[in-house]
C-alpha positions as CSV (number, residue, x, y, z in Angstrom):
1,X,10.7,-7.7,9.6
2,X,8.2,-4.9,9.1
3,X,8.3,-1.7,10.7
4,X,6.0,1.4,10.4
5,X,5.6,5.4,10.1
6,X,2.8,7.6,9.6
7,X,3.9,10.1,6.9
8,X,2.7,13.7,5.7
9,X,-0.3,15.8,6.7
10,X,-2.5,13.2,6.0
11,X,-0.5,10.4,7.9
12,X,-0.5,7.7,5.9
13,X,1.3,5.1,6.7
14,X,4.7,3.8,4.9
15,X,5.9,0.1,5.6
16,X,9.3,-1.3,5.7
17,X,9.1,-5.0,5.0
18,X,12.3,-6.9,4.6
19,X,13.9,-10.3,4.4
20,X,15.8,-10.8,7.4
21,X,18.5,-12.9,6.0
22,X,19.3,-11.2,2.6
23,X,18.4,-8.1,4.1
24,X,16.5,-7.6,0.9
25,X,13.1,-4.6,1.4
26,X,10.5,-3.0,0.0
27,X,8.9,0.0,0.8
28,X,5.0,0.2,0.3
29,X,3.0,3.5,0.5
30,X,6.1,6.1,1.0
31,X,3.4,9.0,1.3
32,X,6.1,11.7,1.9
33,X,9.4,12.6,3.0
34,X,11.4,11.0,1.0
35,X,14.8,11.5,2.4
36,X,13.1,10.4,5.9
37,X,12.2,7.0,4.3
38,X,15.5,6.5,3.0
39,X,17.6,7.6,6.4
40,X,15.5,4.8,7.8
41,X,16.1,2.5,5.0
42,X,20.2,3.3,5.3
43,X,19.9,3.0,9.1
44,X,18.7,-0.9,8.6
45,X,21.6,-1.6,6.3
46,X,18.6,-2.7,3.8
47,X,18.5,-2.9,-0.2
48,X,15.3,-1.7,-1.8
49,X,14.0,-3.9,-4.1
50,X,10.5,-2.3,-5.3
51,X,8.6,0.4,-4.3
52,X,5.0,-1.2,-4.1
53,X,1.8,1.1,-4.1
54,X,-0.9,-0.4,-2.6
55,X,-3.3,2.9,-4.6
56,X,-2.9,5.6,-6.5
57,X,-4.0,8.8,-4.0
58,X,-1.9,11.8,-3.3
59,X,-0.8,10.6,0.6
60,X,0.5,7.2,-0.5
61,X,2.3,7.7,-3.5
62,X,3.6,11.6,-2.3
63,X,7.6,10.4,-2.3
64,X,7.8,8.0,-5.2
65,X,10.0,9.5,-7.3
66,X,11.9,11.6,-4.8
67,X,12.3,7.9,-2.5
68,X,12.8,6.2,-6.3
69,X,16.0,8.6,-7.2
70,X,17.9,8.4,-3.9
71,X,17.6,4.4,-3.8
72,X,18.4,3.9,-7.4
73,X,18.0,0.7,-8.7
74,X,14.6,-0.2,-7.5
75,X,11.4,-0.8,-9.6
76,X,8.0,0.9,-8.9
77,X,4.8,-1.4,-9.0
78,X,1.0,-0.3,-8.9
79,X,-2.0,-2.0,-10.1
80,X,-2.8,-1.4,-13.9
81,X,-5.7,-0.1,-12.9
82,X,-4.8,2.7,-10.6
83,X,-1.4,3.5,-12.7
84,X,-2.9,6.3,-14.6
85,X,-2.8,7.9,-11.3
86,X,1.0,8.2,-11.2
87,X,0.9,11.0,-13.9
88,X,-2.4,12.7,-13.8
89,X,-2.5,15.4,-10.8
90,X,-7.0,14.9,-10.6
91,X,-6.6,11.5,-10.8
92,X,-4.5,11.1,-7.8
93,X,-6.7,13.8,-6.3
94,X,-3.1,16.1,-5.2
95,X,-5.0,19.0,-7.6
96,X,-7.5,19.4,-5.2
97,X,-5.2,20.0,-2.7
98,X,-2.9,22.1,-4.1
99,X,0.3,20.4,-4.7
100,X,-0.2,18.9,-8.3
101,X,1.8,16.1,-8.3
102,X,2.7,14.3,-11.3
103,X,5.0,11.5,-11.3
104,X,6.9,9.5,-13.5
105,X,5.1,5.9,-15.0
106,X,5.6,2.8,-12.8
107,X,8.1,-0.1,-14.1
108,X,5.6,-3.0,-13.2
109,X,1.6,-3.0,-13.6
110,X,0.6,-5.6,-10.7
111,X,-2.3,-7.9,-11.2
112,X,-4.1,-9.7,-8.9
113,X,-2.1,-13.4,-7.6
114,X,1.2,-12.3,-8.6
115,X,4.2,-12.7,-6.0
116,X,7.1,-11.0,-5.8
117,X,10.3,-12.3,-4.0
118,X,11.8,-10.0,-1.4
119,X,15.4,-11.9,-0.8
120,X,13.8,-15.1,0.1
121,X,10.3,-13.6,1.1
122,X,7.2,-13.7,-0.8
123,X,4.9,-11.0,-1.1
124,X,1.7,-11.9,-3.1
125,X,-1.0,-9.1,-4.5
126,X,-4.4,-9.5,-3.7
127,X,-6.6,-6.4,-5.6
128,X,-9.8,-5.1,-3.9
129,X,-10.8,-2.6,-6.1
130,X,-13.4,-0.2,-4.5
131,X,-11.6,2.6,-2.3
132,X,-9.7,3.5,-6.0
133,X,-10.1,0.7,-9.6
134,X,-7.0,-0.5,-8.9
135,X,-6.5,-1.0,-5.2
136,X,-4.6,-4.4,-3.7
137,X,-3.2,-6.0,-1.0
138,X,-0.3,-7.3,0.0
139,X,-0.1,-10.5,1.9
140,X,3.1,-11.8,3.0
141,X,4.7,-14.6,6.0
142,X,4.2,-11.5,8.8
143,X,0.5,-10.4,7.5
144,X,-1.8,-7.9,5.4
145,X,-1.0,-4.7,3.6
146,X,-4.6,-3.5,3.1
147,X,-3.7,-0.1,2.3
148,X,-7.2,1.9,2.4
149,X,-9.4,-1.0,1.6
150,X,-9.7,-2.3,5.6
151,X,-8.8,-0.6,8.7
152,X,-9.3,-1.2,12.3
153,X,-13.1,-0.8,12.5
154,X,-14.0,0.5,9.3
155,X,-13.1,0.3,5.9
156,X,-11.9,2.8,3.0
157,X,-14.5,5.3,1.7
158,X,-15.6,4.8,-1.9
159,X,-17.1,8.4,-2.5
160,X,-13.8,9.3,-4.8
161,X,-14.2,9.0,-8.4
162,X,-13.9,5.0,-9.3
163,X,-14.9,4.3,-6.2
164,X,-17.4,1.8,-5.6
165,X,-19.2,0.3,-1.8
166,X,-20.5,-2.6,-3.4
167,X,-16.6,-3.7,-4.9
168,X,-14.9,-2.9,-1.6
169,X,-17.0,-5.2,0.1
170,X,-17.4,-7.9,-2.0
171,X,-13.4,-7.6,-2.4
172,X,-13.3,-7.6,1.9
173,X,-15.4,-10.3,2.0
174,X,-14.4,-13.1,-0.8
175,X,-10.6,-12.6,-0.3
176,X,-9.6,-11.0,3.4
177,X,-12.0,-12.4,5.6
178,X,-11.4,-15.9,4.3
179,X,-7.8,-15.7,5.8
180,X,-6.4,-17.2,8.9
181,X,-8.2,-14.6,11.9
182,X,-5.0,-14.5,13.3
183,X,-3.4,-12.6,10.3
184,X,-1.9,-9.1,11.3
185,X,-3.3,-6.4,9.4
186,X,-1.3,-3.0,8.6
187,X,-3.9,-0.3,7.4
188,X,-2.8,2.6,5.5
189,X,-4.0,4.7,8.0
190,X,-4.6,3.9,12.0
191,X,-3.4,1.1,14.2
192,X,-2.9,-2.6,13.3
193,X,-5.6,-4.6,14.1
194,X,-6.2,-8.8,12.5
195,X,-8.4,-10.7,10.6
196,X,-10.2,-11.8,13.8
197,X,-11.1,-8.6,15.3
198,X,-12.1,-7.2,11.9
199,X,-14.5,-10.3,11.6
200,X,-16.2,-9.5,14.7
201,X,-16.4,-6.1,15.6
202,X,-15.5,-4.2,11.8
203,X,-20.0,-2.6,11.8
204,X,-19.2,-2.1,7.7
205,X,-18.4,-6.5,7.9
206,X,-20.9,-7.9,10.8
């Protein structure tokens, strides 16, 4: 029920996660290439129900709006926090890159706890500011969307503005590391790796 591919220049990675039996989705991070996202949605026979962000930089949120208008009726969520990033080109650092990207506002501001039903799935938001103010995770029955906050042996630098070391790892430590060390993690960037593994060998966690 979740399947993965590195997008853009920077390859971040976009995640298909869907309820087998309602055939119900959502798409987290779509980074870039839009039409690309949505071939692969088509080709699943899958009905996008949100668009979830797991922070607001340039190489996850990249095909928003471009993925948002060929699906149609599908809502855009991003942590209040982070939102302002959707429509301000230095916030979501794409000005210092030279594609100015400015998007249009999300429909839902996600806070920390609250679940959304994907057909008959639940996907709950866990925030870990730190990498960005408004960064989360997603947690749902197959694992952890951790975005930039956690990867496989390291974790998300905290050197852009609103960053912050000392959040991150409190954030890491109090809500990721507390759950089951067989839990799959998907980073936004890199290979999958687990609670476990990060719990042992992660030098930012031992």
């Amino acid at each position: 029920m979740i399947e993965a591919h590195a997008m853009g220049a920077m390859g971040a990675n976009c995640y298909l996660f869907y309820c087998a039996e309602t055939k119900k989705a959502v798409v987290i991070d779509p980074g870039a290439d839009g039409k690309r996202i949505y071939r692969w949605v088509m080709e699943k026979g899958l009905k996008v129900d949100y668009i979830l962000i797991t922070h607001g930089h340039v190489d996850h949120i990249g095909a928003v709006d471009e993925l948002r208008e060929l699906l149609g009726d599908v809502l855009v969520g991003i942590h209040a926090d982070d939102a302002g990033m959707l429509t301000d080109d230095r916030k979501n650092l794409s000005s210092y890159v030279g594609s100015r990207l400015v998007l249009k506002k999300a429909d839902i501001l996600l806070q920390d706890g609250q679940e959304l039903m994907i057909g008959k799935e639940r996907i709950k938001v866990i925030a870990t500011p730190g990498h960005s103010p408004g960064g989360v995770c997603f947690l749902c029955s197959e694992g952890l969307f951790s975005g930039d906050t956690l990867f496989a042996g390291s974790i998300g630098r905290t050197d852009f503005p609103g960053g912050s070391m000392n959040q991150l790892l409190d954030g890491v430590k109090k809500k990721l590391l507390i759950l089951p060390e067989g839990t799959r993690v998907f980073p936004g960037h890199g290979e999958e790796t687990s609670i476990g593994e990060e719990k042992r060998d992660n030098p930012f966690l031992v």
